[in-house]
N, CA, C and O atoms as a Maestro MAE file, in Angstrom:
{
 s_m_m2io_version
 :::
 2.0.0
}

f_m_ct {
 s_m_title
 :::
 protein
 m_atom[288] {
  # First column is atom index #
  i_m_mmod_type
  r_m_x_coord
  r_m_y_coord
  r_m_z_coord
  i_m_residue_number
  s_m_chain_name
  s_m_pdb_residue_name
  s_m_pdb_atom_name
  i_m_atomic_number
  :::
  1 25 12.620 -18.486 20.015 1 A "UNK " " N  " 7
  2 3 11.468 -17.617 20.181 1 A "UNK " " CA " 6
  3 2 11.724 -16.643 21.325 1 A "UNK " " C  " 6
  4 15 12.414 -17.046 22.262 1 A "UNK " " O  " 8
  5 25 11.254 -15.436 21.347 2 A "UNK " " N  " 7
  6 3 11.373 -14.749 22.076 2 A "UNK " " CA " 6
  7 2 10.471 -14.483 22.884 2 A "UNK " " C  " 6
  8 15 9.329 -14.347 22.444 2 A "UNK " " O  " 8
  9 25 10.772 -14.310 24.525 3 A "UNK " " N  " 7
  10 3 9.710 -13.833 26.057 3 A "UNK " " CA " 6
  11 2 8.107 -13.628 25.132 3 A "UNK " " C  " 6
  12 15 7.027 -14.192 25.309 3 A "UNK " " O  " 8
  13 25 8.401 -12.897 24.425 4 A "UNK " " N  " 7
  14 3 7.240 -12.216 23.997 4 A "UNK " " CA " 6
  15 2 6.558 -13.080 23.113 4 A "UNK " " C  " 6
  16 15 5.417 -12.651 22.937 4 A "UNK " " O  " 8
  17 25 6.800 -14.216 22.425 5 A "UNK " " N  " 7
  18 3 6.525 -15.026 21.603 5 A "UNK " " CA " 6
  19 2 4.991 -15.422 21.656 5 A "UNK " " C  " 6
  20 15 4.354 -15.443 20.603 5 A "UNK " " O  " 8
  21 25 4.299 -15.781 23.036 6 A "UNK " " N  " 7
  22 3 3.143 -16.382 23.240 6 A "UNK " " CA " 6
  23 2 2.104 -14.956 22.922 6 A "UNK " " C  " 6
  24 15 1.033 -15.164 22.353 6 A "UNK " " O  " 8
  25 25 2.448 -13.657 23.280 7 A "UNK " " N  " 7
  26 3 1.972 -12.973 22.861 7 A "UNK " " CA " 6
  27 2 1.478 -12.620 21.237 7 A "UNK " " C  " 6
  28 15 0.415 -12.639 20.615 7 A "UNK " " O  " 8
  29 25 3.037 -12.262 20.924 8 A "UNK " " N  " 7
  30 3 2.891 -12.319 19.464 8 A "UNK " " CA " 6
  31 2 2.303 -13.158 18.096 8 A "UNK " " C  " 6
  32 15 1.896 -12.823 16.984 8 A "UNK " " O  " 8
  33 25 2.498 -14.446 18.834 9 A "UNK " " N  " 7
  34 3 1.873 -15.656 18.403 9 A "UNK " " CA " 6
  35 2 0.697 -16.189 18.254 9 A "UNK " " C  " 6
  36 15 0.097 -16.615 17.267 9 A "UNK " " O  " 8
  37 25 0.370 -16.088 19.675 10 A "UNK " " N  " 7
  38 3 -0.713 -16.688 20.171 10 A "UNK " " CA " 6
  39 2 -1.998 -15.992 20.604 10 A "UNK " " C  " 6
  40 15 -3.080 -16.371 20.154 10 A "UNK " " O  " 8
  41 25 -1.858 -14.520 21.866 11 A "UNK " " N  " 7
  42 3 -2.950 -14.147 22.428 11 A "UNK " " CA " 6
  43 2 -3.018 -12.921 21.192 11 A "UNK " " C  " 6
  44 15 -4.077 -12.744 20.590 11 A "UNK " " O  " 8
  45 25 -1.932 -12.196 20.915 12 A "UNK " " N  " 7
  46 3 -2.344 -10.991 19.955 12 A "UNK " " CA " 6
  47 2 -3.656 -11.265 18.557 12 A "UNK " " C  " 6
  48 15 -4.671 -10.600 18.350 12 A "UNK " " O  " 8
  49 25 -3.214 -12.288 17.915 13 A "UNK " " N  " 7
  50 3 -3.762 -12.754 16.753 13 A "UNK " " CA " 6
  51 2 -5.173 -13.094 17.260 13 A "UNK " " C  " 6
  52 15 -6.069 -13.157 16.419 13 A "UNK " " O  " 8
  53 25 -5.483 -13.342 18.683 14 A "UNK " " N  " 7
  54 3 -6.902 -14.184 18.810 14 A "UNK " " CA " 6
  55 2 -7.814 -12.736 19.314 14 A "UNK " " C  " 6
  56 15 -9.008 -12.970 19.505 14 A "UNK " " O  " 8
  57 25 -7.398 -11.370 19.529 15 A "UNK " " N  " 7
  58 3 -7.634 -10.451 19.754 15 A "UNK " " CA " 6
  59 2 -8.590 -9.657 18.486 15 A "UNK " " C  " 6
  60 15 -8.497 -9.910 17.285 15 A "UNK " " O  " 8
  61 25 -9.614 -8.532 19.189 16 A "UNK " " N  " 7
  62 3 -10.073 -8.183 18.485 16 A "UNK " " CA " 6
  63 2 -9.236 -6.486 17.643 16 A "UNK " " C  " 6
  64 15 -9.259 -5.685 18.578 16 A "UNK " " O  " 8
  65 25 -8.894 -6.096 16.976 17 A "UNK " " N  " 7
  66 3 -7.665 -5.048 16.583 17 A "UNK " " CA " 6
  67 2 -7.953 -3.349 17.714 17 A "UNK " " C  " 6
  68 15 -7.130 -2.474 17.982 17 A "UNK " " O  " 8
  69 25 -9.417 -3.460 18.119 18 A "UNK " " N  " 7
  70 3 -9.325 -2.514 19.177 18 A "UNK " " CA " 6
  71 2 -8.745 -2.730 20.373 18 A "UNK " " C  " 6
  72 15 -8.124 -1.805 20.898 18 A "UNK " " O  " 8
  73 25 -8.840 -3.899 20.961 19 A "UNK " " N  " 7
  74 3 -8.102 -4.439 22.151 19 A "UNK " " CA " 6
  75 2 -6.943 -4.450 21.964 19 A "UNK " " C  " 6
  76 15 -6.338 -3.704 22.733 19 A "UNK " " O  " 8
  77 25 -6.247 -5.058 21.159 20 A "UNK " " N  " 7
  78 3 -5.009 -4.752 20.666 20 A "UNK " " CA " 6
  79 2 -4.360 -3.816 21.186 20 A "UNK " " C  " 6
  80 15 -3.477 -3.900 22.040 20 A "UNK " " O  " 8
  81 25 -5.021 -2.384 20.399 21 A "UNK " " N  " 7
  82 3 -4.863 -1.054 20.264 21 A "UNK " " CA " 6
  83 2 -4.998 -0.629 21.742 21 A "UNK " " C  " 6
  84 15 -4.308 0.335 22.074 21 A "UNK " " O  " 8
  85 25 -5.550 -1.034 22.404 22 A "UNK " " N  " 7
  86 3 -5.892 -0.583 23.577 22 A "UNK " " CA " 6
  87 2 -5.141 -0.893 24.841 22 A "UNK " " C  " 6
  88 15 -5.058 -0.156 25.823 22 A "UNK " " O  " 8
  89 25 -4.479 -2.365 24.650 23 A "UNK " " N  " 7
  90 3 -3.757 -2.996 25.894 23 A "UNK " " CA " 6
  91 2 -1.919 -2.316 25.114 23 A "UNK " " C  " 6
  92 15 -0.961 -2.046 25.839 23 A "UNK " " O  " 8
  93 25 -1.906 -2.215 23.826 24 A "UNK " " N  " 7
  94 3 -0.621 -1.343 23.703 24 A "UNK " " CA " 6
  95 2 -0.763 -0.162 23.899 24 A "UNK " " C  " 6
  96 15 0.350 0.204 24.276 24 A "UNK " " O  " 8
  97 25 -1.585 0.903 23.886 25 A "UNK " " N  " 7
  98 3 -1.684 2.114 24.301 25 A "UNK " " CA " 6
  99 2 -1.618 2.446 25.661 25 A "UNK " " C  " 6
  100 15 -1.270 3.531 26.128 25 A "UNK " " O  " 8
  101 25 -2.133 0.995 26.536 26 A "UNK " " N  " 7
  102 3 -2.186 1.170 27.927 26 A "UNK " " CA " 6
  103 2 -0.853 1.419 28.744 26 A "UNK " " C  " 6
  104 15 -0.452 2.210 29.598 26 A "UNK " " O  " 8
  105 25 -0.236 0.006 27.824 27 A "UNK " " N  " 7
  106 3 1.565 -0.214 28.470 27 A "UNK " " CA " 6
  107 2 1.972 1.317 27.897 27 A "UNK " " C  " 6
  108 15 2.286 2.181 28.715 27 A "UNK " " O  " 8
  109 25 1.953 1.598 26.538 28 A "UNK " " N  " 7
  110 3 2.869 2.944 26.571 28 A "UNK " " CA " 6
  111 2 2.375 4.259 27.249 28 A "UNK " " C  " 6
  112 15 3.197 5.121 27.561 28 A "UNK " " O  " 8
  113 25 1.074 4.418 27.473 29 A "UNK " " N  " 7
  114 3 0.802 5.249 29.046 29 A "UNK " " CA " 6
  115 2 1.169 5.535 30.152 29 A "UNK " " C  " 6
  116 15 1.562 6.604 30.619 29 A "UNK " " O  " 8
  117 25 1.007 4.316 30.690 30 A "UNK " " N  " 7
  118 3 1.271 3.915 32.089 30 A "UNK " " CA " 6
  119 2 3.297 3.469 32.196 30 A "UNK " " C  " 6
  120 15 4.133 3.324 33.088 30 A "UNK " " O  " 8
  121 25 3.269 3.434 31.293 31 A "UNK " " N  " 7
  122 3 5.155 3.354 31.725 31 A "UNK " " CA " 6
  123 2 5.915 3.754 30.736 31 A "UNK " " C  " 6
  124 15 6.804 3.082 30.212 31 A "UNK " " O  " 8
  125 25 5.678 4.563 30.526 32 A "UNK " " N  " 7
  126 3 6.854 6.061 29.974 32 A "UNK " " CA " 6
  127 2 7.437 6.909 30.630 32 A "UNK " " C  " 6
  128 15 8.602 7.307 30.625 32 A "UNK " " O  " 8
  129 25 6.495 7.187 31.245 33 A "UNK " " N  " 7
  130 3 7.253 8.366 32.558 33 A "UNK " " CA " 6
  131 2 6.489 8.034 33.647 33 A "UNK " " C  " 6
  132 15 5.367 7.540 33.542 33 A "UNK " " O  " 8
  133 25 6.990 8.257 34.603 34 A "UNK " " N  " 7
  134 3 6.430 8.152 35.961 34 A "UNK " " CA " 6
  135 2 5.640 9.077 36.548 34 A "UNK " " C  " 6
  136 15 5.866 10.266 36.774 34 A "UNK " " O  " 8
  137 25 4.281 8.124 36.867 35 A "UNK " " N  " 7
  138 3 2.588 8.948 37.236 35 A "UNK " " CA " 6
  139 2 2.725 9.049 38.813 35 A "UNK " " C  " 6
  140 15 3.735 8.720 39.433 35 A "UNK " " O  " 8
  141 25 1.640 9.519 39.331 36 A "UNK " " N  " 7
  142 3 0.852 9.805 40.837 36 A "UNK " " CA " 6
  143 2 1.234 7.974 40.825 36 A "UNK " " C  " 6
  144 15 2.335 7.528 41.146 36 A "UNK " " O  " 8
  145 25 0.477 7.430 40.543 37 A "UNK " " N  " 7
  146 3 0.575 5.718 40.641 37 A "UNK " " CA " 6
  147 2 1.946 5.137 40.719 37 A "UNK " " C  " 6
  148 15 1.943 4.180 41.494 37 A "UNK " " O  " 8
  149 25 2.824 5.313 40.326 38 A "UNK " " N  " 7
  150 3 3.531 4.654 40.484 38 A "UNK " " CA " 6
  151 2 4.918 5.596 42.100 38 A "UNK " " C  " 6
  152 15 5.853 5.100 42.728 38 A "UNK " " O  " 8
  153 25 4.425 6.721 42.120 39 A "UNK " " N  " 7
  154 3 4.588 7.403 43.271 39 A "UNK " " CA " 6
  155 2 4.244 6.792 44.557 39 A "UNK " " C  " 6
  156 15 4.919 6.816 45.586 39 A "UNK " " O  " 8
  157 25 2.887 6.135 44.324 40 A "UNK " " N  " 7
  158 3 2.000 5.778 45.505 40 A "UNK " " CA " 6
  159 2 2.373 4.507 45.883 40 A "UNK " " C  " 6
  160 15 2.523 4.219 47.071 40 A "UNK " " O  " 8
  161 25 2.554 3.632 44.887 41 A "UNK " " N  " 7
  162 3 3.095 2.154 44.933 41 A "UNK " " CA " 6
  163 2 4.384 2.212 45.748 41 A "UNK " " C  " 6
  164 15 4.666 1.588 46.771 41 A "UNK " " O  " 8
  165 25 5.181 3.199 44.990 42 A "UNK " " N  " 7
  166 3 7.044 3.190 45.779 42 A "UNK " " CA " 6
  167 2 6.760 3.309 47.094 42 A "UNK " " C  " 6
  168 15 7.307 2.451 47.786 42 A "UNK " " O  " 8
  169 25 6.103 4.071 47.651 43 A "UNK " " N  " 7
  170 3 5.572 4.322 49.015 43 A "UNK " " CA " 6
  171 2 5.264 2.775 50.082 43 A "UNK " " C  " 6
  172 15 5.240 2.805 51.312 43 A "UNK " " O  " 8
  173 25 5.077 1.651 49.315 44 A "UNK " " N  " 7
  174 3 4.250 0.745 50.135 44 A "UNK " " CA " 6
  175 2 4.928 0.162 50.986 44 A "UNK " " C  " 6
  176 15 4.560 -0.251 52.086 44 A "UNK " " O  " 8
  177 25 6.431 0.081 50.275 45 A "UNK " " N  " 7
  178 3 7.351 -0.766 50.899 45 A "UNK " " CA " 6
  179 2 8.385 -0.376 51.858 45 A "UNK " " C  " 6
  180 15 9.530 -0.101 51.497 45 A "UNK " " O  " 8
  181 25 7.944 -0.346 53.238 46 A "UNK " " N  " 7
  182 3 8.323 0.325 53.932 46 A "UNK " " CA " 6
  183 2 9.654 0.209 54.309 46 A "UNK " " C  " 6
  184 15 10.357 1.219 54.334 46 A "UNK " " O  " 8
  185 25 10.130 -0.958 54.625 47 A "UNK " " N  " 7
  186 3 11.306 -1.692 54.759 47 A "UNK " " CA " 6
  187 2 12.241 -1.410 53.418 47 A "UNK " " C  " 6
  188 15 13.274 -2.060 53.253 47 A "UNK " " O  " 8
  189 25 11.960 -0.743 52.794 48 A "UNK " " N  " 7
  190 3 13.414 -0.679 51.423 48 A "UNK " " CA " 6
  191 2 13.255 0.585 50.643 48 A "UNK " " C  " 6
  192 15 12.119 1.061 50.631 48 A "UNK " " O  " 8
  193 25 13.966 1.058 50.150 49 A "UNK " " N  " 7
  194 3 14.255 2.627 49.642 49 A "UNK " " CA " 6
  195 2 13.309 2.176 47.872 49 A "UNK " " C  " 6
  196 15 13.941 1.316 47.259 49 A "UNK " " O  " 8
  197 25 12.624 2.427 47.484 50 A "UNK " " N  " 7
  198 3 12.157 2.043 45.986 50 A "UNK " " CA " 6
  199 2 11.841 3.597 45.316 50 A "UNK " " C  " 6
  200 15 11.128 4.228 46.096 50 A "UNK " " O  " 8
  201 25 12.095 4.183 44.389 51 A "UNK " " N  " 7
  202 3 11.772 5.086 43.749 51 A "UNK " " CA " 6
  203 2 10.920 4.877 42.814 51 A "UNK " " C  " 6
  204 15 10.952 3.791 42.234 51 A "UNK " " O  " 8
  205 25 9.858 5.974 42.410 52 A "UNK " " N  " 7
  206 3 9.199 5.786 41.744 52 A "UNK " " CA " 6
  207 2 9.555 5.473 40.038 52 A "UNK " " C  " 6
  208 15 8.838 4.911 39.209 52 A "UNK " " O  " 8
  209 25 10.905 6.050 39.877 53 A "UNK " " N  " 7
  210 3 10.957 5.427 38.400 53 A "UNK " " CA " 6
  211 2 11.735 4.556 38.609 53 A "UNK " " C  " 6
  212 15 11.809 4.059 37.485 53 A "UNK " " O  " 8
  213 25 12.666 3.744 39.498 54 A "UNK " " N  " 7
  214 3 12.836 2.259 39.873 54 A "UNK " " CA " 6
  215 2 11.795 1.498 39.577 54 A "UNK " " C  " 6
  216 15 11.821 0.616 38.720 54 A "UNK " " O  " 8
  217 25 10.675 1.841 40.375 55 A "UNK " " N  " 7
  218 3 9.441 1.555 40.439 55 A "UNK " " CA " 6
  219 2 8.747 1.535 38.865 55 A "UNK " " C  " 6
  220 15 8.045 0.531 38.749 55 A "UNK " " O  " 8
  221 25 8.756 2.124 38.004 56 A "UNK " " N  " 7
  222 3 8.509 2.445 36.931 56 A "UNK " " CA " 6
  223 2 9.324 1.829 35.379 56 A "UNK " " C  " 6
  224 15 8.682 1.500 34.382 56 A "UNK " " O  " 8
  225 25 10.398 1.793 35.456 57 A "UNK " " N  " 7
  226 3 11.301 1.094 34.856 57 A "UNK " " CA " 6
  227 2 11.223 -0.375 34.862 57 A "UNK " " C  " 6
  228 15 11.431 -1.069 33.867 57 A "UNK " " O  " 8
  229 25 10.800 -0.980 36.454 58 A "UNK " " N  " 7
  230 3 10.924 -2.505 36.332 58 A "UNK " " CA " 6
  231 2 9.211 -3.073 35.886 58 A "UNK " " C  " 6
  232 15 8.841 -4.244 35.800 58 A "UNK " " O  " 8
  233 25 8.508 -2.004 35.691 59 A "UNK " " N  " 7
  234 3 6.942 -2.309 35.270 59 A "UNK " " CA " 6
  235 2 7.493 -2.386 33.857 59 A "UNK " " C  " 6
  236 15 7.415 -3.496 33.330 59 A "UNK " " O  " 8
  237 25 8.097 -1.290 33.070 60 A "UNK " " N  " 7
  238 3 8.086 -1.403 31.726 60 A "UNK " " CA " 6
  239 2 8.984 -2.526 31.565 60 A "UNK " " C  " 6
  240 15 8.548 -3.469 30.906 60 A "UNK " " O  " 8
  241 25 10.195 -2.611 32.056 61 A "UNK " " N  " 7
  242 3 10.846 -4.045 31.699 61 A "UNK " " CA " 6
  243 2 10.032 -5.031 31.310 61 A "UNK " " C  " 6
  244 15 9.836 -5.289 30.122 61 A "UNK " " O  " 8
  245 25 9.235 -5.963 32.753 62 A "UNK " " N  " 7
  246 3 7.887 -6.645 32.427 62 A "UNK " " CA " 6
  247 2 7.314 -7.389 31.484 62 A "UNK " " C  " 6
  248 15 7.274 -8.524 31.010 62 A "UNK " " O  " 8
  249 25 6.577 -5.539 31.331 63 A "UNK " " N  " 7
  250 3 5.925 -5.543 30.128 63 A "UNK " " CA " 6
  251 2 6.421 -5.695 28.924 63 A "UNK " " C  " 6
  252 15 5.856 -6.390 28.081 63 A "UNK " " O  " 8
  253 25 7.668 -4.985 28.680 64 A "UNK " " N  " 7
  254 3 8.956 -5.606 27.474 64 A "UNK " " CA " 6
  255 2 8.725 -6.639 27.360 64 A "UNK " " C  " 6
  256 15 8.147 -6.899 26.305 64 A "UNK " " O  " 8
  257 25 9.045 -7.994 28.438 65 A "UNK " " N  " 7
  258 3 9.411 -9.130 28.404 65 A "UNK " " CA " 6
  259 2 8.054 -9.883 27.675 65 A "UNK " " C  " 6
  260 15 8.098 -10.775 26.828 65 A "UNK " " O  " 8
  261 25 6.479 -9.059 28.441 66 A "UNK " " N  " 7
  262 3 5.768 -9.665 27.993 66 A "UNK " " CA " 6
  263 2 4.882 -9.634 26.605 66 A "UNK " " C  " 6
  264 15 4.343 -10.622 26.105 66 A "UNK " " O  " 8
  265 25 4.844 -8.221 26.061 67 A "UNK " " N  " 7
  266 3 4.459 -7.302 24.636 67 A "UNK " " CA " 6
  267 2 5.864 -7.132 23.647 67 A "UNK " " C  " 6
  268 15 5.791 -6.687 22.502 67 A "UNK " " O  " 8
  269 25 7.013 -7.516 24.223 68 A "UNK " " N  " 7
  270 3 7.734 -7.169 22.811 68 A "UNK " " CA " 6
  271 2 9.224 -5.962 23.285 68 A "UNK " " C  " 6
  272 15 9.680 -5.896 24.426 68 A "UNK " " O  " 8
  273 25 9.579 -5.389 22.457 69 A "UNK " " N  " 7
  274 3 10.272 -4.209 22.737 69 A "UNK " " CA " 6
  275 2 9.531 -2.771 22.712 69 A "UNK " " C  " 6
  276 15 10.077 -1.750 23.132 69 A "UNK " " O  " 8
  277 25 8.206 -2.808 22.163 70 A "UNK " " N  " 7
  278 3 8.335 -1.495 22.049 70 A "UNK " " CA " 6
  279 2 6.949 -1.180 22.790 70 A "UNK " " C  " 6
  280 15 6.332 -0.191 22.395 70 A "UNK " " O  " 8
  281 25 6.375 -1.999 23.909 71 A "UNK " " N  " 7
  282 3 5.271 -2.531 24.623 71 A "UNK " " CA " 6
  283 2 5.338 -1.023 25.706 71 A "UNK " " C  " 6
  284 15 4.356 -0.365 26.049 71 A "UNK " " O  " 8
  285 25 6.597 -0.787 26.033 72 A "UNK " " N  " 7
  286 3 6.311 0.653 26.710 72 A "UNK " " CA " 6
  287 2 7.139 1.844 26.499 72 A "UNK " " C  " 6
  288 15 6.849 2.903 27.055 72 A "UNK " " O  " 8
  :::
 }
 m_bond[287] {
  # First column is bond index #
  i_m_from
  i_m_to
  i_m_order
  :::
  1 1 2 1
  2 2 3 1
  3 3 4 2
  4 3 5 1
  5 5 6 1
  6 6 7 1
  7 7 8 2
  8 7 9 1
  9 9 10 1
  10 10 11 1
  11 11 12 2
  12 11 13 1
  13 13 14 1
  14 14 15 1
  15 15 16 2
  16 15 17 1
  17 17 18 1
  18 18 19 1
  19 19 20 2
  20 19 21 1
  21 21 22 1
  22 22 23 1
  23 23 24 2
  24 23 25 1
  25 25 26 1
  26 26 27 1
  27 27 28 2
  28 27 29 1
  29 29 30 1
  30 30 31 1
  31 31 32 2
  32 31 33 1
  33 33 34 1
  34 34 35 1
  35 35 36 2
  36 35 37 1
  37 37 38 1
  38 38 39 1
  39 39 40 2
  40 39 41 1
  41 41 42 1
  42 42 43 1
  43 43 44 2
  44 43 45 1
  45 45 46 1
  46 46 47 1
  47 47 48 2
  48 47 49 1
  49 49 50 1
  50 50 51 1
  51 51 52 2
  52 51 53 1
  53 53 54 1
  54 54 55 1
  55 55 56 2
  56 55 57 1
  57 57 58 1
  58 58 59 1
  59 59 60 2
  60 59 61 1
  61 61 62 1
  62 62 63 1
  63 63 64 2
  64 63 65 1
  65 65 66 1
  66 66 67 1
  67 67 68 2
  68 67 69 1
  69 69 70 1
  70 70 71 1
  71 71 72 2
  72 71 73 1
  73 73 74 1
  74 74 75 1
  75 75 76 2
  76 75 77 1
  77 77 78 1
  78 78 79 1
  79 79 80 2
  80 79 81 1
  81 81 82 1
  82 82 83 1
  83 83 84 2
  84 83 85 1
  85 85 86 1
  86 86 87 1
  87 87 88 2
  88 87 89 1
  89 89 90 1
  90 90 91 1
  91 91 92 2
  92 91 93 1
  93 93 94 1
  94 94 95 1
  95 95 96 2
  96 95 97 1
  97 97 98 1
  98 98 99 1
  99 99 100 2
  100 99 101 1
  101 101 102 1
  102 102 103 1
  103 103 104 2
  104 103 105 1
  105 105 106 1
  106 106 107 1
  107 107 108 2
  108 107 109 1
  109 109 110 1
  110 110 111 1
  111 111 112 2
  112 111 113 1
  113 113 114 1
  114 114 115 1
  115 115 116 2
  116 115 117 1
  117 117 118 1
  118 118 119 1
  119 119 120 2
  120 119 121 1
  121 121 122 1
  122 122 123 1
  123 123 124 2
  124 123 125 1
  125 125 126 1
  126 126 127 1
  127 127 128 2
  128 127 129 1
  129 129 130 1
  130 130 131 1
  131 131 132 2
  132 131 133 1
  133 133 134 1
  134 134 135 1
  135 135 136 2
  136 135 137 1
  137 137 138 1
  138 138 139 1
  139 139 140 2
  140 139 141 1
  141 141 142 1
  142 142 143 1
  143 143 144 2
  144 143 145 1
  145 145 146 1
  146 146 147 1
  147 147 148 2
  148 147 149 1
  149 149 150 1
  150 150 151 1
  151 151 152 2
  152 151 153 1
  153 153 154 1
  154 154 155 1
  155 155 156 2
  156 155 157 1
  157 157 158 1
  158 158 159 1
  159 159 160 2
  160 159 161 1
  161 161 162 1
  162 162 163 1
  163 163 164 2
  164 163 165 1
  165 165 166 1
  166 166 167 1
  167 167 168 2
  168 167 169 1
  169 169 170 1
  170 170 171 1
  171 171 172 2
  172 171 173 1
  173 173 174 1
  174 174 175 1
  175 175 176 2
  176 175 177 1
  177 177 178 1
  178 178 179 1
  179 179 180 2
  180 179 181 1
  181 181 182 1
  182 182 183 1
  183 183 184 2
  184 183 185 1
  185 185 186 1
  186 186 187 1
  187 187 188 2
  188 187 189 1
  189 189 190 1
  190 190 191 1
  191 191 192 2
  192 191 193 1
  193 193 194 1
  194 194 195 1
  195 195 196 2
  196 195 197 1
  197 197 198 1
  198 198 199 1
  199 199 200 2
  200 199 201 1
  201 201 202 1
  202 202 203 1
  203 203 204 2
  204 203 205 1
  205 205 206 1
  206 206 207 1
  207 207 208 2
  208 207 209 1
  209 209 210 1
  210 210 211 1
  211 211 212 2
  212 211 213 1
  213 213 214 1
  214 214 215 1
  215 215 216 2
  216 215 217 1
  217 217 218 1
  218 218 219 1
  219 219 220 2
  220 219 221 1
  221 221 222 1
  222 222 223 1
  223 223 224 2
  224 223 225 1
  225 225 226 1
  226 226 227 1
  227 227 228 2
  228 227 229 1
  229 229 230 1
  230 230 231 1
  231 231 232 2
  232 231 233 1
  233 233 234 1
  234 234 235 1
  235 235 236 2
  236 235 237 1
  237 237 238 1
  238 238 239 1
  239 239 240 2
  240 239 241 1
  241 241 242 1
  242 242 243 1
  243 243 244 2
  244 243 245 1
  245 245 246 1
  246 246 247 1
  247 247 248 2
  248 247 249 1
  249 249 250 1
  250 250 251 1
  251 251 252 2
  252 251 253 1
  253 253 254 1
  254 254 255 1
  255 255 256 2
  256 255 257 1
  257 257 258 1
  258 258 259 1
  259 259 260 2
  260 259 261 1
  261 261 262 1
  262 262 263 1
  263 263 264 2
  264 263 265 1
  265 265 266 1
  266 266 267 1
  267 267 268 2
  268 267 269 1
  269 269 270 1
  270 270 271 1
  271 271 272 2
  272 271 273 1
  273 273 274 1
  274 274 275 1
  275 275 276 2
  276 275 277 1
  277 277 278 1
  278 278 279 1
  279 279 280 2
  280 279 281 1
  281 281 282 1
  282 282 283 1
  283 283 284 2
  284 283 285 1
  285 285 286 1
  286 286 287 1
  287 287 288 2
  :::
 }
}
């Protein structure tokens, strides 16, 4: 089974098909390209060099791991 399995399996199916629609529209929003937000986040860590699509890339990973492959 794959990372994503409990999703696919388990929480997707108990979902209503707008939520669905809505928590996948969110991931492919928010981590496709890099926003003001994820600009602001790279910023926090003062002690280490983080870029915002460093910063951005390891959100969509994540979310990969946790929605699937095509989650962002």
């Amino acid at each position: 089974m794959w990372k994503y399995g409990v999703w696919q399996e388990e929480v997707r199916p108990a979902l209503p098909r707008t939520t669905i629609r809505t928590v996948e529209r969110l991931c492919h929003e928010e981590f496709t390209t890099v926003t003001d937000v994820h600009r602001n986040a790279a910023r926090i860590p003062q002690d280490r060099t983080l870029t915002p699509e460093r910063l951005r890339a390891a959100c969509a990973l994540g979310f990969e791991e946790i929605f699937g492959p095509h989650a962002a």
